[in-house]
Backbone as CSV, one residue per row, in Angstrom:
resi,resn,N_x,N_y,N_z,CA_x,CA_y,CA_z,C_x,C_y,C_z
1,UNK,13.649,-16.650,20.248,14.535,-16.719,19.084,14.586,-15.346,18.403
2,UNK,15.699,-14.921,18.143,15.805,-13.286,17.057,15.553,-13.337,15.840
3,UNK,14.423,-12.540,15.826,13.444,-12.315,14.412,14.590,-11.196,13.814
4,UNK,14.530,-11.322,12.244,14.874,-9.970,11.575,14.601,-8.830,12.456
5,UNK,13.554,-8.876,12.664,12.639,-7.305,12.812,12.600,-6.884,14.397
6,UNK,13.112,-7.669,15.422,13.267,-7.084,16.028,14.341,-6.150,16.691
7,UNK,13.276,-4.990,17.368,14.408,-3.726,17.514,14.797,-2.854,16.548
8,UNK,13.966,-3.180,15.271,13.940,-2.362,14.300,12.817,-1.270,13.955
9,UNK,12.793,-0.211,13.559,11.491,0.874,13.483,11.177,0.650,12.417
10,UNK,10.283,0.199,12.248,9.162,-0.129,10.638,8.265,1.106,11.162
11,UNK,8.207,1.937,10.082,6.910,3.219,9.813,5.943,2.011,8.582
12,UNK,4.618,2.346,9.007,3.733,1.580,8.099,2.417,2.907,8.400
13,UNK,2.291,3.072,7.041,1.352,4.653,6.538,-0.162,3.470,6.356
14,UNK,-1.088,3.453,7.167,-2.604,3.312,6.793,-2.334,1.612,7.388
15,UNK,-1.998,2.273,9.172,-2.030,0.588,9.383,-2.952,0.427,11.008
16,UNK,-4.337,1.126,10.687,-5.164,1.099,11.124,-6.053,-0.022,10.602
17,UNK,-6.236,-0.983,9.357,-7.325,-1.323,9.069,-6.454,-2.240,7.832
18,UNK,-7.057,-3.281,7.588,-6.550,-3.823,6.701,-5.346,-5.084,6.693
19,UNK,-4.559,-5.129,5.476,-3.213,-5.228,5.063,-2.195,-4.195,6.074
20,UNK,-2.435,-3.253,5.972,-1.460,-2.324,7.255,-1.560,-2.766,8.679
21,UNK,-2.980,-2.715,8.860,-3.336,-3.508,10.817,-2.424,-4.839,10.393
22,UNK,-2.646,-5.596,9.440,-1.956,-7.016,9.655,-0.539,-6.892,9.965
23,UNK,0.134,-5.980,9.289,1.727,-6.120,8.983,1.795,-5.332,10.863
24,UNK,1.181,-3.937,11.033,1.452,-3.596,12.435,1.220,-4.405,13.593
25,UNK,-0.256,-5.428,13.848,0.322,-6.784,14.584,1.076,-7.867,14.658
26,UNK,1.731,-8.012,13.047,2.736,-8.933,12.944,4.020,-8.423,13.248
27,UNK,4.412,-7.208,12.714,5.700,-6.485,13.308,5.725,-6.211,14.762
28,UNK,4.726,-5.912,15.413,4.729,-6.413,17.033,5.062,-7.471,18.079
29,UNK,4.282,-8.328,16.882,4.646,-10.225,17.273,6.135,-10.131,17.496
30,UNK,6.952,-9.166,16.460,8.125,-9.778,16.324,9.461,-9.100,17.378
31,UNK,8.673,-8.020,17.333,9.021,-7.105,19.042,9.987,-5.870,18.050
32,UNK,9.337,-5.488,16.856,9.703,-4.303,15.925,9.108,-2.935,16.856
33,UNK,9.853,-1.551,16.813,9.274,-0.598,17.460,8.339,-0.086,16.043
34,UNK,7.138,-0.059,16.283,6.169,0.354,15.261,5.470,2.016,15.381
35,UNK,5.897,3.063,13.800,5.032,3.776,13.996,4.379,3.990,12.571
36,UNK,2.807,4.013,13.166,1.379,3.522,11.774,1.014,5.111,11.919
37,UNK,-0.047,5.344,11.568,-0.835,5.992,11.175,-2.403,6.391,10.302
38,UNK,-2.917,6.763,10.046,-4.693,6.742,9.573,-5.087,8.113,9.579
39,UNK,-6.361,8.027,9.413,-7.323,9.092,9.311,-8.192,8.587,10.462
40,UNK,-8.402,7.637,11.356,-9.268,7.156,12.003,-8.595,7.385,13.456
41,UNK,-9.003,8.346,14.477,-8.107,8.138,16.143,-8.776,7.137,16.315
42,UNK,-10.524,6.883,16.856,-10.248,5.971,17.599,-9.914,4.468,16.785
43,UNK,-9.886,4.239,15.461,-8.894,2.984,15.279,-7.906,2.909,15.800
44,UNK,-7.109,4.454,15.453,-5.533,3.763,16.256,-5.457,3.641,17.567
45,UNK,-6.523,4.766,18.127,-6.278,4.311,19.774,-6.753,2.792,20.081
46,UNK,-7.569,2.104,19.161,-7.608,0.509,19.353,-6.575,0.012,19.490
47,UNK,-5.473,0.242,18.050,-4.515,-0.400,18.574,-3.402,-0.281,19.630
48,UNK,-3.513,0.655,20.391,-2.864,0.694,21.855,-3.199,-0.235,22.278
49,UNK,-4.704,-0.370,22.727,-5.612,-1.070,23.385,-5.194,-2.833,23.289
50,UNK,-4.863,-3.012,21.881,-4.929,-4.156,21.831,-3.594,-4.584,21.916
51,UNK,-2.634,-3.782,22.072,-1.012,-3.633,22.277,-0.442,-2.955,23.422
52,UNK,-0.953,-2.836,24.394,-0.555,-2.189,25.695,1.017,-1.947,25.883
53,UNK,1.712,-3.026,25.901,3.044,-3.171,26.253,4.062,-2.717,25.100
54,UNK,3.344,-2.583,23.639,4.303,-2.641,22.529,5.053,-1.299,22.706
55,UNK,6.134,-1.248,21.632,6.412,0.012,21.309,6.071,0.355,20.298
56,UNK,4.666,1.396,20.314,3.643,1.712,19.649,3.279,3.419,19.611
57,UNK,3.843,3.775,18.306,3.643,4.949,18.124,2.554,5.266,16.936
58,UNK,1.657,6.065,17.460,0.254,6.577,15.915,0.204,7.584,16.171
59,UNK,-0.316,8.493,14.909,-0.545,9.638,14.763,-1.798,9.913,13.760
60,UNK,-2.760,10.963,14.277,-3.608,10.772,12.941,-3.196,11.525,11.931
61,UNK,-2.983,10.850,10.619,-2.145,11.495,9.252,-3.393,11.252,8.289
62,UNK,-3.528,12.960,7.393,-4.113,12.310,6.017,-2.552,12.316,5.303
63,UNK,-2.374,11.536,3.999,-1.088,10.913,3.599,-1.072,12.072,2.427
64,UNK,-2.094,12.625,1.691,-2.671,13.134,1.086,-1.871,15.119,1.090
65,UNK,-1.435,15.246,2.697,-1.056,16.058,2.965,0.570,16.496,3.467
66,UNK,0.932,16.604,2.533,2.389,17.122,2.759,2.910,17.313,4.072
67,UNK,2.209,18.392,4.562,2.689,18.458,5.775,2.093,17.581,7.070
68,UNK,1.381,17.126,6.716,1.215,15.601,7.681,1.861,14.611,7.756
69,UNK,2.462,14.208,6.408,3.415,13.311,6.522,4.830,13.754,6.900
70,UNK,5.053,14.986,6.875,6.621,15.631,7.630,6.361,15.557,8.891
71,UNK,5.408,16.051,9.423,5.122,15.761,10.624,5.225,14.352,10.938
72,UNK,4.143,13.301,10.579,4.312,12.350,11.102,5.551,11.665,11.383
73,UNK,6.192,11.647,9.854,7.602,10.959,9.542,8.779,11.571,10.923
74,UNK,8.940,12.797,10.786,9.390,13.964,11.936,9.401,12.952,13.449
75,UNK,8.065,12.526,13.784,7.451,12.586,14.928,8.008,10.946,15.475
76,UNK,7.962,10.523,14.173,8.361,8.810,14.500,10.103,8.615,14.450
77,UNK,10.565,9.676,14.221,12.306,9.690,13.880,12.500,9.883,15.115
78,UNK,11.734,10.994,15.774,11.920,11.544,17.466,11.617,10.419,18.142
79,UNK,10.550,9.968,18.265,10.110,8.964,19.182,10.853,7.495,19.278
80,UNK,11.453,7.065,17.999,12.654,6.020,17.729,13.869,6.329,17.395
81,UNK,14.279,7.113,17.388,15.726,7.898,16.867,15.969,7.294,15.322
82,UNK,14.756,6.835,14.438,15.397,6.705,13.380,14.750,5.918,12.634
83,UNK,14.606,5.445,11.226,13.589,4.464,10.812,14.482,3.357,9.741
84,UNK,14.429,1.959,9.845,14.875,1.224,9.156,14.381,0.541,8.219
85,UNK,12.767,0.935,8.427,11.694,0.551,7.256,10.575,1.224,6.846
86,UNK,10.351,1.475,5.684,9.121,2.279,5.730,8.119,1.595,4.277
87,UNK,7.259,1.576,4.667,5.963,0.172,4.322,4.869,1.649,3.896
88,UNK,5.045,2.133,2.825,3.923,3.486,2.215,2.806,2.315,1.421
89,UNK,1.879,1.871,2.769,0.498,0.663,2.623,-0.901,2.061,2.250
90,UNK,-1.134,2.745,2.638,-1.678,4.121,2.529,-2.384,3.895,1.414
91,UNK,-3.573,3.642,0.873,-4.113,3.880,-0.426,-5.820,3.603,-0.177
92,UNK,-6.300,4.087,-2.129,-7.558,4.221,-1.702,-7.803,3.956,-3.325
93,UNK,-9.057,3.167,-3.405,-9.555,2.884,-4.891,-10.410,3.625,-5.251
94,UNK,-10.897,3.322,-6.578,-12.276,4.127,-7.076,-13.263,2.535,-7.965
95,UNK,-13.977,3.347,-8.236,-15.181,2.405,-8.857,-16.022,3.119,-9.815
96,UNK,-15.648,3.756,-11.065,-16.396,4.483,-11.988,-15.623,4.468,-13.365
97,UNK,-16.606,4.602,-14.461,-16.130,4.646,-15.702,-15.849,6.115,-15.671
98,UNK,-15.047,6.292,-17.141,-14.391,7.835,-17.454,-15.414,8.588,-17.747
99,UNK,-16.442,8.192,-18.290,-17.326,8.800,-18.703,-18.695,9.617,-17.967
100,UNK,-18.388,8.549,-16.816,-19.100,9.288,-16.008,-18.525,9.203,-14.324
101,UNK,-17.756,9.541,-14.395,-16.693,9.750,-13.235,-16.652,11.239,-12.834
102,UNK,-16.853,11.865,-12.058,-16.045,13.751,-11.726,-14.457,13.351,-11.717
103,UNK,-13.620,14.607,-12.353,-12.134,14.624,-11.973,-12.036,14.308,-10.755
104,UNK,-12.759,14.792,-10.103,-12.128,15.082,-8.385,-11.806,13.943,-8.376
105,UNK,-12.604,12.613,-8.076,-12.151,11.189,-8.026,-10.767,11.074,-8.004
106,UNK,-10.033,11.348,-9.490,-9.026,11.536,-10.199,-7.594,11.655,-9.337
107,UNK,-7.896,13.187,-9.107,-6.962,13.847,-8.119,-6.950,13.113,-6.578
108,UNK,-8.302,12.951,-6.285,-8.013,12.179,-4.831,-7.046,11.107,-4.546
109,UNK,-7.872,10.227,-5.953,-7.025,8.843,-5.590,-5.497,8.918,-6.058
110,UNK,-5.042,10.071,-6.668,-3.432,10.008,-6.876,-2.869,10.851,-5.824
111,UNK,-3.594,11.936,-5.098,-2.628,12.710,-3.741,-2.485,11.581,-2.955
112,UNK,-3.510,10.506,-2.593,-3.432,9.666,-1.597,-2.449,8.530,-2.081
113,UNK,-2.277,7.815,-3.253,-1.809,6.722,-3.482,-0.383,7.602,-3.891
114,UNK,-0.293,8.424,-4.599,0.507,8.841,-5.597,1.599,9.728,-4.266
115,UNK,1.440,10.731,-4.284,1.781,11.875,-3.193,2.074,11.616,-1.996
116,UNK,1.603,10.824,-1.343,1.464,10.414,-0.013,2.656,9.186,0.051
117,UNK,2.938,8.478,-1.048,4.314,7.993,-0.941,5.344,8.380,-1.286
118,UNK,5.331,9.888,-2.165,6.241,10.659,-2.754,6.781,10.982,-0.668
119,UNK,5.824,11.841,-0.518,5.890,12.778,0.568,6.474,12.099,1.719
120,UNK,6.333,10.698,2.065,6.312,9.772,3.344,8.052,8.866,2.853
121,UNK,8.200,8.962,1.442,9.824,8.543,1.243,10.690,9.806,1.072
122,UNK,10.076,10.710,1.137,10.691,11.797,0.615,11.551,12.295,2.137
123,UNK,10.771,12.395,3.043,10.933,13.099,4.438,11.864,12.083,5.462
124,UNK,11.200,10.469,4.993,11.891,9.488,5.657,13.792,8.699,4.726
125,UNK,13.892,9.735,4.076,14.960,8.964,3.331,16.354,9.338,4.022
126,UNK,16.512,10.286,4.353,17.722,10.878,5.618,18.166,9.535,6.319
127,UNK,16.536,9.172,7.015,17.505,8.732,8.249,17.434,7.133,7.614
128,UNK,16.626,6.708,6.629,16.877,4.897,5.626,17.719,5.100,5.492
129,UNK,18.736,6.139,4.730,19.723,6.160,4.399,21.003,5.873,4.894
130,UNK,21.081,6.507,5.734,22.118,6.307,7.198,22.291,5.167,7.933
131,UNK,20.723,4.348,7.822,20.503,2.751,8.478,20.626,1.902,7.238
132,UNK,20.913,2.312,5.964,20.491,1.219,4.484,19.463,0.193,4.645
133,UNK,18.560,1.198,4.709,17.120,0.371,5.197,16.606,0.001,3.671
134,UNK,15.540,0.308,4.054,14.570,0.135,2.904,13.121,0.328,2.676
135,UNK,12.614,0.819,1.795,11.079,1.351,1.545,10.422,0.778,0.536
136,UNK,9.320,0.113,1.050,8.204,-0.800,0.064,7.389,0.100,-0.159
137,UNK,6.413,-0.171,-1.063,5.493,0.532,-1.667,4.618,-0.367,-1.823
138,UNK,3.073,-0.580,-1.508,1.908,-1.470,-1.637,1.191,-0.786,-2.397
139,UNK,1.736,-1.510,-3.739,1.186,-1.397,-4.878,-0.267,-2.042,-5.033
140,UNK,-0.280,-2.914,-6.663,-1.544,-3.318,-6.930,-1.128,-4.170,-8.252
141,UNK,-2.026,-5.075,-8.329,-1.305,-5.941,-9.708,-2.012,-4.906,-10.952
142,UNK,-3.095,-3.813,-10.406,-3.447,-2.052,-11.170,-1.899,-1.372,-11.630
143,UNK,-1.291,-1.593,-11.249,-0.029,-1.079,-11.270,0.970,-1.105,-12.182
144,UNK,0.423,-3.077,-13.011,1.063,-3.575,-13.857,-0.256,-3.620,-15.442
145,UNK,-1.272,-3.525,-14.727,-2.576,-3.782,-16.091,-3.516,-2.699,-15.734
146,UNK,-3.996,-1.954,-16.830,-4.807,-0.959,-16.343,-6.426,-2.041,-16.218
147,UNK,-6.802,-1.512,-15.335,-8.264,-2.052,-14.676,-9.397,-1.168,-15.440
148,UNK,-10.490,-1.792,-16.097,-11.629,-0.911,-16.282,-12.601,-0.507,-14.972
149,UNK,-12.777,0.774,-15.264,-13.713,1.255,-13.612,-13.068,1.506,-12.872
150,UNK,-11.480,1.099,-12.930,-10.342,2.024,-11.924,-9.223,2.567,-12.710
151,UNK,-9.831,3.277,-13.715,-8.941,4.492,-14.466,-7.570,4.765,-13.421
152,UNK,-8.589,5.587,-12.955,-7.545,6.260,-11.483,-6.774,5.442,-10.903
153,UNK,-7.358,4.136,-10.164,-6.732,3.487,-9.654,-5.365,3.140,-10.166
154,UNK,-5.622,2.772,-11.090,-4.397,2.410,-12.050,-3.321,3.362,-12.401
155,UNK,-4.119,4.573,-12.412,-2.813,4.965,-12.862,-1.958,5.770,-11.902
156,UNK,-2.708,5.606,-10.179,-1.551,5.846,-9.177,-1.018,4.935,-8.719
157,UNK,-1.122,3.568,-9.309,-0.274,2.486,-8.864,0.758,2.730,-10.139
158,UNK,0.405,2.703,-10.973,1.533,2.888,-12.078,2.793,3.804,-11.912
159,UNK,1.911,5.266,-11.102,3.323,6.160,-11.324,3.587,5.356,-9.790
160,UNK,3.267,4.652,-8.940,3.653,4.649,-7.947,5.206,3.640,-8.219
161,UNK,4.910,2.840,-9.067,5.987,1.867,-9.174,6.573,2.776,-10.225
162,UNK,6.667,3.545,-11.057,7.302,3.900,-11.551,8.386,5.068,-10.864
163,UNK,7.967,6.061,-9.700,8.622,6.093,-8.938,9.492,5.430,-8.208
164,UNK,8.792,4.484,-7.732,10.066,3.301,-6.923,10.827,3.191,-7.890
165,UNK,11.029,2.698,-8.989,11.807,1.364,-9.547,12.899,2.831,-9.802
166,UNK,12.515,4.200,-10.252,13.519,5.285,-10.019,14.415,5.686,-9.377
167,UNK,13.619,5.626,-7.825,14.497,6.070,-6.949,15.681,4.524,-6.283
168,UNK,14.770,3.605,-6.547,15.644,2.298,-6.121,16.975,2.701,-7.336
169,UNK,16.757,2.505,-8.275,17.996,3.281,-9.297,18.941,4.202,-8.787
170,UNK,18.109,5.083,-8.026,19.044,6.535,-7.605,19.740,6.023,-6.210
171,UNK,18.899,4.744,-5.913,19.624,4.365,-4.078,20.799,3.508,-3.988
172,UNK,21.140,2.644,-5.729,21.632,1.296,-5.573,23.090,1.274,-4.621
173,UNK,23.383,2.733,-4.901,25.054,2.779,-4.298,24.887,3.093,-2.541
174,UNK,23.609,3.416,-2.390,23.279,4.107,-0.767,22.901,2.839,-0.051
175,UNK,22.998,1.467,-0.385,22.917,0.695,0.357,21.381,0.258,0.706
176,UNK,20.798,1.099,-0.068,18.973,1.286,0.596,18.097,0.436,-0.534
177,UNK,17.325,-0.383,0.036,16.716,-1.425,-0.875,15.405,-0.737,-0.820
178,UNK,14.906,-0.920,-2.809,13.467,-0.131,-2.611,13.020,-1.322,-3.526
179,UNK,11.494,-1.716,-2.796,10.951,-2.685,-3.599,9.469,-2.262,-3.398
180,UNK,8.631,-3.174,-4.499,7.367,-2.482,-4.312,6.190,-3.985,-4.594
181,UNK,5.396,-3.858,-3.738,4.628,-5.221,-3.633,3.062,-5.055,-4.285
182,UNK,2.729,-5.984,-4.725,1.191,-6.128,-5.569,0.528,-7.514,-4.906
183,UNK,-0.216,-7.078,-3.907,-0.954,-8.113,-3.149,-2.049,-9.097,-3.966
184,UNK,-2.732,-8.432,-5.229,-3.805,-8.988,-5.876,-4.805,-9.107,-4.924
185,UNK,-5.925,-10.273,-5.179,-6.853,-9.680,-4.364,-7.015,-10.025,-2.899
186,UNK,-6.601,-8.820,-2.099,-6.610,-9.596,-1.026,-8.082,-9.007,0.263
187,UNK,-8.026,-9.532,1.098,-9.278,-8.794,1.930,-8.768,-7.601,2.875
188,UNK,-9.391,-6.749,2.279,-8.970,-5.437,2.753,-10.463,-4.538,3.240
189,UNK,-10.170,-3.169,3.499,-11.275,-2.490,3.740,-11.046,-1.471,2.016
190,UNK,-10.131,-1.940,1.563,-9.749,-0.755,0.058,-11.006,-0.541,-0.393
191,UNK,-11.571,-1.879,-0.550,-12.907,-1.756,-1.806,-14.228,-0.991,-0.934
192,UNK,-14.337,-1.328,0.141,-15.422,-0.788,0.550,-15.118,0.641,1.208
193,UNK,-13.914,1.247,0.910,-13.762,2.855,0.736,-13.433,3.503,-0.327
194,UNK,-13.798,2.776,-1.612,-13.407,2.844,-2.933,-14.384,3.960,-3.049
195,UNK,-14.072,4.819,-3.996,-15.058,6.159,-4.265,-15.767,5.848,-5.539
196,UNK,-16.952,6.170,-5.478,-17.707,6.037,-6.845,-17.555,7.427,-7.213
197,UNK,-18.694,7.428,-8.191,-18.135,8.578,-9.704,-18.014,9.696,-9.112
198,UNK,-18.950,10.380,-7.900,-19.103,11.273,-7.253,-18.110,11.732,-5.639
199,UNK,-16.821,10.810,-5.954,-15.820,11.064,-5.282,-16.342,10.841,-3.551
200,UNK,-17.403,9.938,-3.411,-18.268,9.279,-2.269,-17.806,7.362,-2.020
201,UNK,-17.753,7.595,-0.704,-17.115,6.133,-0.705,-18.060,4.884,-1.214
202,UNK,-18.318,3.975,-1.212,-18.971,3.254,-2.081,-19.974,2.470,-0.658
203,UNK,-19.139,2.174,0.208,-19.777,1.467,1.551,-19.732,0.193,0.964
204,UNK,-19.901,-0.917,-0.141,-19.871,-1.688,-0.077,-18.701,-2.408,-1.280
205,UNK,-18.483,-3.653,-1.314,-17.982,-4.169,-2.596,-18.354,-5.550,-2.994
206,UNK,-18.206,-5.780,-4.568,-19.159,-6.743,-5.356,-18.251,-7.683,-5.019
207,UNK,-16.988,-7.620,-4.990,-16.168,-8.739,-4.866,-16.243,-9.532,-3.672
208,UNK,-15.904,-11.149,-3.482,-16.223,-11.984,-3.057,-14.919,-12.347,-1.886
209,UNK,-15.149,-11.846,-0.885,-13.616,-11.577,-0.123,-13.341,-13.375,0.480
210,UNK,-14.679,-14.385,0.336,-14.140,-15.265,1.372,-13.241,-16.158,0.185
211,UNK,-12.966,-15.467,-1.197,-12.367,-16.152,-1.956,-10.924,-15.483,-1.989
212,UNK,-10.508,-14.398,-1.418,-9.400,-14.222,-1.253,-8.375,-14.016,-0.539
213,UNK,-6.791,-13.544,-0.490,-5.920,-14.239,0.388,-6.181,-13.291,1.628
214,UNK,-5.855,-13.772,2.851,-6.297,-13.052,4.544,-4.720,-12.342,4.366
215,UNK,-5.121,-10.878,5.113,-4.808,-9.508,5.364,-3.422,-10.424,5.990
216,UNK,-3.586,-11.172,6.852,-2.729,-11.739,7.905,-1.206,-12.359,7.253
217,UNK,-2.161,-13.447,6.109,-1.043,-13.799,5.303,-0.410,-13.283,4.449
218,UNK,-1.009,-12.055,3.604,-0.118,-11.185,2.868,1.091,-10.296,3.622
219,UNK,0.555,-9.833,4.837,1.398,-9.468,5.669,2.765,-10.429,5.670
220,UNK,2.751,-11.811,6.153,3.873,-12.414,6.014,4.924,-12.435,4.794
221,UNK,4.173,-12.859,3.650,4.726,-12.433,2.600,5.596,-11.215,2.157
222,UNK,4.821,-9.861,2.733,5.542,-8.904,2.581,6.837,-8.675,3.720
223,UNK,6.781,-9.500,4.483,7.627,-8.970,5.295,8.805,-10.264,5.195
224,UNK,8.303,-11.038,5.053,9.648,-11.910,4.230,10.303,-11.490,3.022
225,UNK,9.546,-11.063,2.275,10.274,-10.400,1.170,11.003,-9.336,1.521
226,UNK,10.743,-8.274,2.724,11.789,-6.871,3.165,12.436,-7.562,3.863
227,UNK,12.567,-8.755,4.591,14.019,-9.376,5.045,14.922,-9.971,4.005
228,UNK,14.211,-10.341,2.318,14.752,-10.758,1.849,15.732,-9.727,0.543
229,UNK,15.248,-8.554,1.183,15.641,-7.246,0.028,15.570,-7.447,-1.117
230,UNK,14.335,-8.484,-1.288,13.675,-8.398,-2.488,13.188,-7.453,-3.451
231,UNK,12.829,-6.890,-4.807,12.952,-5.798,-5.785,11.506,-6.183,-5.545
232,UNK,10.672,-6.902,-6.291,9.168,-7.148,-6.578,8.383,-8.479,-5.662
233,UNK,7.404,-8.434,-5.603,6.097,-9.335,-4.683,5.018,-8.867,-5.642
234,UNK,4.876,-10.376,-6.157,3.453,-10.743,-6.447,2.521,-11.540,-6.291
235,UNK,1.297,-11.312,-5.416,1.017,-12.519,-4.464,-0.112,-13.073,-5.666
236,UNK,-0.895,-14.102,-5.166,-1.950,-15.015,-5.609,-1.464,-15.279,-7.392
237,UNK,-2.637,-16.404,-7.547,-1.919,-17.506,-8.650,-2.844,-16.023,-9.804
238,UNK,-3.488,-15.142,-9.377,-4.373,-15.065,-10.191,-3.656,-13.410,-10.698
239,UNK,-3.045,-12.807,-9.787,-1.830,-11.642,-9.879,-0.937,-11.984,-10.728
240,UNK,-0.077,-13.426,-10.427,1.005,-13.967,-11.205,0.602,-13.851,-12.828
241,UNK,-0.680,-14.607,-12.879,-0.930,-14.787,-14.509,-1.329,-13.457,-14.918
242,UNK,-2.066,-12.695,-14.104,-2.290,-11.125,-14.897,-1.173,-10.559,-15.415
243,UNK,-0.182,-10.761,-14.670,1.283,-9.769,-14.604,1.793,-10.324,-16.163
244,UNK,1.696,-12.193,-16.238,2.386,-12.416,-17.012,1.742,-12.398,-18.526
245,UNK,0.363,-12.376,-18.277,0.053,-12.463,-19.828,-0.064,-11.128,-19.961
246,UNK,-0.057,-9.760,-19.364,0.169,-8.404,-19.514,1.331,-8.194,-20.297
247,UNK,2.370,-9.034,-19.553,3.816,-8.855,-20.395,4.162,-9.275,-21.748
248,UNK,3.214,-10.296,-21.560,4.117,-11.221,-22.815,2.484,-11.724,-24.002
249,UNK,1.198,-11.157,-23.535,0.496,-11.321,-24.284,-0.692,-10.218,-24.080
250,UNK,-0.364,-9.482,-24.541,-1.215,-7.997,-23.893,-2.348,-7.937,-24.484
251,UNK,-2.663,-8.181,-25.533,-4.015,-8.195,-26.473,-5.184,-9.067,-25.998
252,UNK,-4.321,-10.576,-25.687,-5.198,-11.392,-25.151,-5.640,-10.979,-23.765
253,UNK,-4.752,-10.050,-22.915,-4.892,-9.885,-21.530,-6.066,-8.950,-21.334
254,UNK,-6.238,-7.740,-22.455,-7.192,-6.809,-22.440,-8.786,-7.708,-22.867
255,UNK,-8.811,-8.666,-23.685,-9.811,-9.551,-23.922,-10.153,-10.076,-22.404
256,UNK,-9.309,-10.572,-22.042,-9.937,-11.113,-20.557,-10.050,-10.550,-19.210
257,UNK,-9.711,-9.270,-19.492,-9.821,-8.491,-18.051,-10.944,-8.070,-18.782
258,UNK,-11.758,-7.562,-19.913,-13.197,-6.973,-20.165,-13.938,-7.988,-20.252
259,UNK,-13.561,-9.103,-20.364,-14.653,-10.471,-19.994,-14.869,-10.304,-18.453
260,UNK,-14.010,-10.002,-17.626,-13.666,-10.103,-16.017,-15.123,-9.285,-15.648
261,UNK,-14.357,-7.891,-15.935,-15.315,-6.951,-15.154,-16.470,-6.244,-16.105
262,UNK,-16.797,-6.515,-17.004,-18.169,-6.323,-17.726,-18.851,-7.747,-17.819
263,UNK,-20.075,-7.793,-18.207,-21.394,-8.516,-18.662,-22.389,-7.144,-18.793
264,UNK,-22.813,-8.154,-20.387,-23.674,-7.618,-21.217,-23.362,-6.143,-21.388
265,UNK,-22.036,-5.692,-21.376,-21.701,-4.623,-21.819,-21.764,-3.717,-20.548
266,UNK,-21.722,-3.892,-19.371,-22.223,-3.014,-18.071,-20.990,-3.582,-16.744
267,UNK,-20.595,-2.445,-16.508,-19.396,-3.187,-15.583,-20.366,-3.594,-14.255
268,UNK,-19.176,-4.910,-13.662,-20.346,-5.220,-12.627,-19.451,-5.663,-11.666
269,UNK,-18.380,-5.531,-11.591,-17.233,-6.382,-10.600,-16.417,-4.485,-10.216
């Protein structure tokens, strides 16, 4: 039966591991020509491995770097003559108060979250354009509420959607749909490469993953929503209510996100 997606080039930035591996074996399922990318070869050479037959293009990209992502973007236009989706999944958290955090943290987590989708829509918009594709952005429900202990975090999901919802503005007449998705909590490898104060990955996380939604099924979600040229995605019951008492009851919302992630005055989540 003909899926949306097949025969179509979905670029997906950091889909070695995670929410990205999910959407790059599900866009396979669907017989999409896929090109991912990472910081990890032999991850991606896994996924050859585990995709022999696909049409499967990786490259190792930091996202972080300008000219990695021209390249990459470059490399996947050549290899498919063109891209009809581009999924900037690419990101990285932190885990430290302001107070005792280094800048560096700072800067990292916005070249990677922040930059790395500037740079990866920036290079790929030529040829969306020409196809009136469209470019998601995997945000964070950080995006919509600032998080304590992810300063940073927050505030490269913030400009991140605040970029999108811009350039979707600047695209409406180009035919090109830009939407941007907030998974909430889902099971990822994010947290356990989250950087503590000293801009060092953390190796582990406090949060309780068998309580939240599988990599597999957010994937679906997001990709029903880019067939549906949907503007926003907000997954789990627990994203929905953040988003909404952020909007419409903000005082109370800051009361219960510092109930969330402090006890006895000491962050612990």
């Amino acid at each position: 039966m003909y899926d949306f997606f097949s025969g179509k080039v979905v670029v997906v930035t950091g889909g070695s591991e995670g929410i990205g591996k999910a959407l790059v074996d599900l866009l396979i399922a669907k017989g999409a020509k896929v090109a991912t990318c990472g910081r990890n070869h032999d991850k991606l050479y896994k996924l050859h491995v585990e995709h022999p037959s696909a049409d499967l293009y990786t490259k190792v990209t930091d996202v972080s770097s300008e000219n990695d992502c021209r390249s990459f973007i470059e490399a996947a236009i050549k290899n498919f003559g063109g891209i009809d989706v581009l999924i900037n999944n690419a990101g990285i958290s932190m885990r430290a108060l302001l107070k005792e955090a280094d800048t560096e943290v700072f800067r990292r987590v916005m070249d990677i979250n922040f930059y790395g989708t500037v740079y990866c829509s920036k290079y790929a918009l030529p040829s969306i354009t020409e196809r009136k594709g469209t470019i998601v952005g995997v945000s964070s429900i950080a995006g919509y509420r600032g998080l304590p202990g992810r300063s940073g975090y927050s505030a490269s999901k913030f400009a991140v959607q605040g970029f999108l919802e811009a350039i979707r503005t600047e695209l409406m007449g180009d035919g090109v749909n830009v939407m941007w998705v907030c998974p909430g909590f889902t099971t990822s490898n994010i947290r356990n490469a989250a950087l503590n104060k000293d801009a060092q990955s953390h190796g582990e996380t406090p949060m309780d993953e068998g309580k939240m939604m599988p990599a597999d099924v957010c994937a679906r979600f997001i990709l029903r929503a880019i067939r549906k040229r949907k503007r926003t995605l907000v997954l789990t019951f627990t994203g929905k209510r953040t988003v909404f008492l952020q909007k419409f009851f903000p005082k109370l919302a800051d009361k219960l996100v510092r109930k969330f992630f402090f006890k006895d005055g000491e962050l612990v989540k």
